[in-house]
DOKE-817178 format. One record per atom (N, C-alpha, C): x, y, z; residue in three letters. Coordinates in steps of 0.1 Angstrom, whole numbers, plus 5000, padded with zeros to 4 digits. Atoms other than C-alpha are relative to their C-alpha. Example, Ala and Ser with C-alpha at 12.3 -4.5 7.8 and 13.67 -1.06 7.14 Angstrom:
BEGIN
500949885000ala512349555078ala500950125000ala499149895000ser513749895071ser499250115008ser
This chain:
BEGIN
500849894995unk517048835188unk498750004992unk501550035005unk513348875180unk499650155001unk501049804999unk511549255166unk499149944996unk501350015001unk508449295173unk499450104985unk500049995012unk506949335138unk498550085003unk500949934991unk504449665138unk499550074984unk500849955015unk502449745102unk499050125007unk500249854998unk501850125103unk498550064994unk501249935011unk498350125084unk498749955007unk501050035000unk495050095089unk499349904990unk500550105015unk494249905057unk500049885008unk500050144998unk492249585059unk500749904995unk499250065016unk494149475025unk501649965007unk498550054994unk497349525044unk500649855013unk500050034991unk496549365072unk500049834995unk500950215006unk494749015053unk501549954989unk499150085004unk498249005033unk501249995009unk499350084993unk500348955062unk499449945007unk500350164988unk498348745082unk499849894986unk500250125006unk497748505048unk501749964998unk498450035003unk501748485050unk500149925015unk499750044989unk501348355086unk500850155005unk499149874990unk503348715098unk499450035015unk500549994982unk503248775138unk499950134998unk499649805006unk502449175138unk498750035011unk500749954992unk500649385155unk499450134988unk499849885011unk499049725137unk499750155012unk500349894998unk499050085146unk500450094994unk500049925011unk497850355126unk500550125003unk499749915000unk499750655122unk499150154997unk501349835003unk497751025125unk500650064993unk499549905009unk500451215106unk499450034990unk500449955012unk499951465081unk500149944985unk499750075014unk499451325044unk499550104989unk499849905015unk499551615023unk501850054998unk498550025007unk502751634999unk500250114988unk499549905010unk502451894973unk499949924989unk500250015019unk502551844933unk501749915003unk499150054998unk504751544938unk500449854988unk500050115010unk505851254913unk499149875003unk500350174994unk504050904918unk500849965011unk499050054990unk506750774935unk500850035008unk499549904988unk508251044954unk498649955010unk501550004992unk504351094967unk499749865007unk500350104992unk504150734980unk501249975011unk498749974990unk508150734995unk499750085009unk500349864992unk507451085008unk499349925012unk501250014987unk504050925031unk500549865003unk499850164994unk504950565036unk501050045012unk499349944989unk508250735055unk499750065012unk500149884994unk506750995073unk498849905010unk501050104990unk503850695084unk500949935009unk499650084989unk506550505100unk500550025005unk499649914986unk508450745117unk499150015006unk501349954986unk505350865136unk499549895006unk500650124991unk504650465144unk501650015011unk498350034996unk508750425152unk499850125012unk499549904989unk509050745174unk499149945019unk500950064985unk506250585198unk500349845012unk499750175005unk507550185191unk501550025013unk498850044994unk510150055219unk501049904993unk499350175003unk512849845206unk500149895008unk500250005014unk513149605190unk499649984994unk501250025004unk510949635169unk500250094983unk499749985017unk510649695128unk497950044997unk501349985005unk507549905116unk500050024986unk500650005017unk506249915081unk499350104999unk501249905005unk504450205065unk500249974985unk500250025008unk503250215037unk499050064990unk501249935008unk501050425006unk500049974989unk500150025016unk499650384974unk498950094994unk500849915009unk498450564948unk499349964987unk500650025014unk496750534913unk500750084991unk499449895013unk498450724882unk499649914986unk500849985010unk496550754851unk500450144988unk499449895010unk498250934819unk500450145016unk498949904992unk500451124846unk498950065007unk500949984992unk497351224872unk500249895012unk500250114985unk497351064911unk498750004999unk501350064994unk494250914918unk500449975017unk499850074991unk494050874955unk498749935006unk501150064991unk490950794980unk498750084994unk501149885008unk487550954962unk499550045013unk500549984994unk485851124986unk498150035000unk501550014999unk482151084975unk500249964986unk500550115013unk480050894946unk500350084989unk499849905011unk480751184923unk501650004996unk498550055004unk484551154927unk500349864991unk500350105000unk484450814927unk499749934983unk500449985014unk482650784891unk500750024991unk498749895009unk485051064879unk501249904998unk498750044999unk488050874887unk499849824992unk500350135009unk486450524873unk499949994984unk500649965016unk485450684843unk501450044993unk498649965008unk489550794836unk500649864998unk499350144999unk490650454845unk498949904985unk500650045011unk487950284818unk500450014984unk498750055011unk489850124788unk501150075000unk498349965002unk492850254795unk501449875011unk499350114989unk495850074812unk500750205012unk499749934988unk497050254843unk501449985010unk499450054987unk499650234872unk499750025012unk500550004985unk499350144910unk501750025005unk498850004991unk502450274932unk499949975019unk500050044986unk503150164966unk501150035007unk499049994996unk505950294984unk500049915015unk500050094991unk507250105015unk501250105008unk498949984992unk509550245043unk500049915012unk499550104994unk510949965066unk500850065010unk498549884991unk512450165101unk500149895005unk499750074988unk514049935122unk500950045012unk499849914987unk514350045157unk501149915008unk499350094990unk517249865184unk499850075012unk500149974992unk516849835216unk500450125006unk499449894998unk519350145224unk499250114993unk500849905010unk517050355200unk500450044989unk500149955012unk519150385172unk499149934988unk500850055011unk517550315137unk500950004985unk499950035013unk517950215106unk498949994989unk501250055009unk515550185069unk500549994989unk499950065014unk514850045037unk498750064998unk501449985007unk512750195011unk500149964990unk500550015014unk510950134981unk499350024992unk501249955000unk508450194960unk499849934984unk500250065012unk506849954935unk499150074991unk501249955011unk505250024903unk499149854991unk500650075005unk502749784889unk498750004983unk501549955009unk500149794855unk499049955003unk501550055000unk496549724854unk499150064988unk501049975009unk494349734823unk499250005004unk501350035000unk490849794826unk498950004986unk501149995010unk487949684805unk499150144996unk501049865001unk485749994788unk499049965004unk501350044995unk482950054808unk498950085000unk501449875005unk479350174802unk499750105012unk500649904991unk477550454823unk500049895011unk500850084991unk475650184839unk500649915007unk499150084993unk478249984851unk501050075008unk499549894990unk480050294868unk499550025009unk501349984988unk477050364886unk499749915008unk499950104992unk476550034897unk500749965007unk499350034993unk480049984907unk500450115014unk500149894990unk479850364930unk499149975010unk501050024989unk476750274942unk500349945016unk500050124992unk478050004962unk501450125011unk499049904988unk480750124995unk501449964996unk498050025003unk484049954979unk500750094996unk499549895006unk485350304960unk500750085010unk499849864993unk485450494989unk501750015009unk498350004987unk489250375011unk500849964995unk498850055008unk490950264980unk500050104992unk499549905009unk492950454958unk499749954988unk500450035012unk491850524922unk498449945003unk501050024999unk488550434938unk499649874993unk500250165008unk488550044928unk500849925010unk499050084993unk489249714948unk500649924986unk499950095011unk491149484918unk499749885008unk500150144994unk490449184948unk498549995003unk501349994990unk486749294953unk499049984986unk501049985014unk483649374929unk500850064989unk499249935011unk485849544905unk500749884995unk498850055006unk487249264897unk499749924985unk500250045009unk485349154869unk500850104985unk499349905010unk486749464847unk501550025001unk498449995004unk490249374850unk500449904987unk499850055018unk491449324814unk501649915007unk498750054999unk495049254827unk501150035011unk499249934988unk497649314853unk501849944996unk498649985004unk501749364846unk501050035016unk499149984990unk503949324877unk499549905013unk500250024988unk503149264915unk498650005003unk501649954996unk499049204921unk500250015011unk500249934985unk499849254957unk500750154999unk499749865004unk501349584950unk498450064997unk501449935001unk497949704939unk498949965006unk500850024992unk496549524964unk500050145013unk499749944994unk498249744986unk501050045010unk498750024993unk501349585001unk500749894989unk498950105006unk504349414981unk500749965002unk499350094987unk504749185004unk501749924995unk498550095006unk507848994982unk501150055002unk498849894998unk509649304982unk500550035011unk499949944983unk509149375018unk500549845008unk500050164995unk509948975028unk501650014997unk498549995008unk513248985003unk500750105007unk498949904997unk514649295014unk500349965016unk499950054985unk513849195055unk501149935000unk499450134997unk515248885049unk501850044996unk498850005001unk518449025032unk500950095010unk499649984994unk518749215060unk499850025011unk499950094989unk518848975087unk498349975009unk500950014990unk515148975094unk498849915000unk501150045003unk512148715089unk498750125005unk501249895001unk509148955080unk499049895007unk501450074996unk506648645092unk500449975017unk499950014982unk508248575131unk501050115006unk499049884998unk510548875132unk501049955009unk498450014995unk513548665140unk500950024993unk498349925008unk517248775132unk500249824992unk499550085006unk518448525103unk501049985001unk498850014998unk521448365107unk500249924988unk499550115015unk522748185068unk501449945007unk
């Protein structure tokens, strides 16, 4: 059997790391609501990644396996998510500046059968990232520009930002914005190639 393989996000990041995997997929972005309340890191990315792929899944014919997926920033126990202007933006570069940090990503995996029932797998990685201390003038510089504004924590680590990465501890695709290994491994252990969305047979 063959699921049609259906990534729940709008992200270009998401998108550019399963097609460099070769993955057949398709995408459609979920409208659901994404406010969650005073919630932990990792709750707060479980919580929306879920809630993204039911609302792809409820629409999705089987069979077919959708991905959602969210990430966040956390900085001495603070979310960072998407800044909403050059002033945010700043703000939120200027917490991250010499300090080390975490990127969370939660993943929910629904998989739909033909008949409609379902099944999931979740997760939710946690990754570090140091950054270099940075001056005024190099905050300003890096706001100025349009990369701040659709990433969490207001920073690409794969873009211009990437000269002020001191270091990184875990999954760099996790803070890219999909951990893809995790989501590959777990498919695979149950029964699914995440790149042609055929059933595995060992």
């Amino acid at each position: 059997m063959k699921y049609e393989i259906v990534l729940a996000s709008g992200s270009p990041r998401r998108k550019e790391i399963l097609t460099q995997i070769g993955a057949s997929f398709r995408v459609q972005v979920s409208e659901c609501d994404e406010s969650v309340g005073d919630l932990a890191p990792d709750d707060t990315v479980l919580t929306l990644s879920k809630r993204k792929a039911y609302a792809v899944a409820k629409e999705c014919e089987g069979p077919v396996v959708v991905i959602g997926a969210d990430t966040v920033v956390s900085v001495e126990g603070r979310i960072l998510g998407k800044p909403k202007n050059r002033e945010e933006a700043a703000q939120m570069i200027g917490m991250l500046s010499g300090k080390a940090h975490e990127v969370y990503t939660g993943v929910c995996i629904v998989r739909k059968e033909m008949d409609g029932t379902r099944s999931e797998i979740r997760f939710a990685e946690c990754s570090g990232v140091k950054v270099l201390p940075l001056s005024r003038h190099q905050i300003e510089e890096y706001t100025d520009t349009l990369e701040p504004y659709d990433k969490a924590g207001g920073y690409a680590i794969q873009g211009l930002f990437a000269p002020y990465i001191e270091g990184i501890e875990g999954d760099y695709y996790n803070i890219v914005g999909l951990p893809v290994s995790g989501i590959f491994r777990r498919m695979y252990e149950n029964g699914i190639d995440l790149r042609s969305g055929e059933t595995v047979y060992e």
